[in-house]
C-alpha positions as a Markdown table, in Angstrom:
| # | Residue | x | y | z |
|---|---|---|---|---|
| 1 | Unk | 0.0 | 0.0 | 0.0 |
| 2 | Unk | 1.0 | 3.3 | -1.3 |
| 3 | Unk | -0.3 | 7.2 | 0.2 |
| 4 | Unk | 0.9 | 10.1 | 0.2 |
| 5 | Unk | 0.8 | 12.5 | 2.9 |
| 6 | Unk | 0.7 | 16.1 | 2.4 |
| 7 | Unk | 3.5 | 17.1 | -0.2 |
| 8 | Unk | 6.7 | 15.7 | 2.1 |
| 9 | Unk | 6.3 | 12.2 | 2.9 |
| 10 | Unk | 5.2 | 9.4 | 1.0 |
| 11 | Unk | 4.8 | 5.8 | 2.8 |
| 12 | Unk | 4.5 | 2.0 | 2.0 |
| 13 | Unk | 4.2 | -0.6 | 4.2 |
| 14 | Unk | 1.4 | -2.4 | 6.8 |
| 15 | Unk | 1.3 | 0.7 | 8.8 |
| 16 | Unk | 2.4 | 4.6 | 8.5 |
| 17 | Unk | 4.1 | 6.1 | 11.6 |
| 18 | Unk | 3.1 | 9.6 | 12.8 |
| 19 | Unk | 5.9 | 11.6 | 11.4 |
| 20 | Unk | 6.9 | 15.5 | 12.3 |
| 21 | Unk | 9.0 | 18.1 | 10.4 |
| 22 | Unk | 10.8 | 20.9 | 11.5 |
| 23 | Unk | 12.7 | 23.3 | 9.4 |
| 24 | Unk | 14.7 | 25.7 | 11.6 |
| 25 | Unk | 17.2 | 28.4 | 10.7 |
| 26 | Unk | 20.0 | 25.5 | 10.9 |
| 27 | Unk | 18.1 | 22.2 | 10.5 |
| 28 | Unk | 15.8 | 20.0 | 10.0 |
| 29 | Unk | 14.2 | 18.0 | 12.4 |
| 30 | Unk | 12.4 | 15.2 | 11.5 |
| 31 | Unk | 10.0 | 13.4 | 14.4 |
| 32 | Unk | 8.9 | 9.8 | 13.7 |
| 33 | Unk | 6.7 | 8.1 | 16.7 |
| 34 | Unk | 8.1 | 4.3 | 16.5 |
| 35 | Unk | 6.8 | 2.8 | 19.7 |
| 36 | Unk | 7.9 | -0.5 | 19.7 |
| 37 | Unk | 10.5 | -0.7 | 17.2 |
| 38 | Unk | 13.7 | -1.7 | 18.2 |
| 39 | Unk | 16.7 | 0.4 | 16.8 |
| 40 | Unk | 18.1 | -2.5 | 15.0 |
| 41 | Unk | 15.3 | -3.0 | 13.1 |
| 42 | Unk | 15.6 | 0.8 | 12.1 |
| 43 | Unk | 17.4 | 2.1 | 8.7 |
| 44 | Unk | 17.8 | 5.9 | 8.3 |
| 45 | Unk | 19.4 | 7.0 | 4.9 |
| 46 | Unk | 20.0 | 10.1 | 3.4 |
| 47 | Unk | 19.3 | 9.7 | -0.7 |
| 48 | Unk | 19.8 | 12.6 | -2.7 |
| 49 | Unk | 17.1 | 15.0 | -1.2 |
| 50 | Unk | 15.2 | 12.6 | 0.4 |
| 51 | Unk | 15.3 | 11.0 | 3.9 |
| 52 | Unk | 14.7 | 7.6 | 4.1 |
| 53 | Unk | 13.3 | 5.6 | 7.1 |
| 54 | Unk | 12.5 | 2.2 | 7.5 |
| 55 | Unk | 11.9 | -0.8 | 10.0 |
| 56 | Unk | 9.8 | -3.1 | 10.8 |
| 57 | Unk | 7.9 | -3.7 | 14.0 |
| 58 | Unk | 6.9 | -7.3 | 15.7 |
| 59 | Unk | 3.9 | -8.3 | 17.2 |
| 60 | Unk | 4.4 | -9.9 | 21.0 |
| 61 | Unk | 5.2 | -13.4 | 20.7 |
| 62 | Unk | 2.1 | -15.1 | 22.7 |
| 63 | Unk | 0.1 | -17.5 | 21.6 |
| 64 | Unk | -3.4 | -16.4 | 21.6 |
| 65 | Unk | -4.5 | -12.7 | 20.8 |
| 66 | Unk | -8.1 | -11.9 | 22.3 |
| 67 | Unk | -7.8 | -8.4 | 20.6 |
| 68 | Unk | -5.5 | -6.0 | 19.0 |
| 69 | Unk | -5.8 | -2.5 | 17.8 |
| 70 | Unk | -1.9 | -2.0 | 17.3 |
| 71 | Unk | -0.8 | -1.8 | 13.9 |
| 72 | Unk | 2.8 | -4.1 | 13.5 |
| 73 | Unk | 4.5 | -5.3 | 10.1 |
| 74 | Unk | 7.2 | -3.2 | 8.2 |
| 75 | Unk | 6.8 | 0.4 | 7.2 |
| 76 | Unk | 9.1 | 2.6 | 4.7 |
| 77 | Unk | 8.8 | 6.3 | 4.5 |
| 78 | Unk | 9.9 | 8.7 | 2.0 |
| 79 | Unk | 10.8 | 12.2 | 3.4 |
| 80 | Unk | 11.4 | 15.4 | 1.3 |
| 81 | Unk | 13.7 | 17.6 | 2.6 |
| 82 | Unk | 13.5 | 20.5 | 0.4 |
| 83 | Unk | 16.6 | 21.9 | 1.7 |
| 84 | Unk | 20.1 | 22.0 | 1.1 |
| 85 | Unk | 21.0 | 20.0 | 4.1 |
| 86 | Unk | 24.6 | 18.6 | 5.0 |
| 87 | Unk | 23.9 | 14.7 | 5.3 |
| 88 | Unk | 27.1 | 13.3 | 6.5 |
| 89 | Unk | 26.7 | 15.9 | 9.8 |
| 90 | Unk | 23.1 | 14.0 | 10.2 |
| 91 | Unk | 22.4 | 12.7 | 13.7 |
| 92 | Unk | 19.3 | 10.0 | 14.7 |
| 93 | Unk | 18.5 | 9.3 | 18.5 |
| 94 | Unk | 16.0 | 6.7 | 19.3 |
| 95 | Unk | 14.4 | 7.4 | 23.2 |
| 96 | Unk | 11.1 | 5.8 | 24.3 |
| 97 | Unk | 9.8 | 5.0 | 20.8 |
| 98 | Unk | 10.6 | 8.5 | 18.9 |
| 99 | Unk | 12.7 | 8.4 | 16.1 |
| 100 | Unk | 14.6 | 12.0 | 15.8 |
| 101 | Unk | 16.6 | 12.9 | 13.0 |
| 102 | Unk | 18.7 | 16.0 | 12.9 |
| 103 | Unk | 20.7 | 17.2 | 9.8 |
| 104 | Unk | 22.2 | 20.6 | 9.4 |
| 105 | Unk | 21.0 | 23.0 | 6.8 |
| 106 | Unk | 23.7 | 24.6 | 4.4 |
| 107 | Unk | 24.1 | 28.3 | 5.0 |
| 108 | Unk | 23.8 | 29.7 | 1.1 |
| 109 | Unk | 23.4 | 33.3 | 2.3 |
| 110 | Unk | 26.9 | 35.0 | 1.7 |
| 111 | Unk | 26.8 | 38.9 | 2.2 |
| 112 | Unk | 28.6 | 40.6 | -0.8 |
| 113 | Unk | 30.6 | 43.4 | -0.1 |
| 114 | Unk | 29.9 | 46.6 | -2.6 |
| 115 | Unk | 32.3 | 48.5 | -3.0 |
| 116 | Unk | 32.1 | 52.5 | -4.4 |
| 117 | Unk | 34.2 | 52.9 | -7.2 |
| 118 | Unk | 35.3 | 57.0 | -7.8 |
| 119 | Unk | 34.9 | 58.1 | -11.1 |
């Protein structure tokens, strides 16, 4: 299964996590709520202008399930950056199941000094 949501992500997979995105002065900050997925079954990847994110979360090995409303299987998400960003500075924390990606925008404002020429 493919959707698209808004214009910056785009995800397949048995379940779409909630994502967030940040653009600060300096970087972007990407927010992914992974609650139950364990880091090694993470991959983040910068490709081109795109962050990639994928992993796959287990149901509970038990051997009877009365109910379930949790959603478990593997998901990959397509971010667009839009940015120029720096991707080998990029740094990913993982702390009570959310995902945080930070990567440093490039600074492309350079002042341009004018100087007065005398006729």
């Amino acid at each position: 299964m493919k959707e698209k949501i808004r214009d910056f992500v785009q995800a397949w997979g048995s379940w779409t996590p909630p994502v967030d995105i940040m653009m600060g002065p300096e970087r972007v900050r990407v927010i992914v709520e992974v609650p139950g997925v364990d880091s090694s079954s993470l991959e983040v990847r910068v490709e081109g202008d795109n962050l990639i994110v994928e992993g796959r979360k287990l149901p509970p090995m038990v051997k009877r399930v009365l109910h379930t409303e949790r959603e478990y299987g593997d998901f990959f998400l397509v971010i667009k950056l839009n940015e120029d960003v720096t991707p080998s500075s990029a740094r990913a924390s993982l702390r009570q199941g959310v995902l945080e990606v930070e990567i440093p925008r490039v600074n492309r404002k350079i002042k341009i000094h004018v100087e007065e020429e005398n006729e």
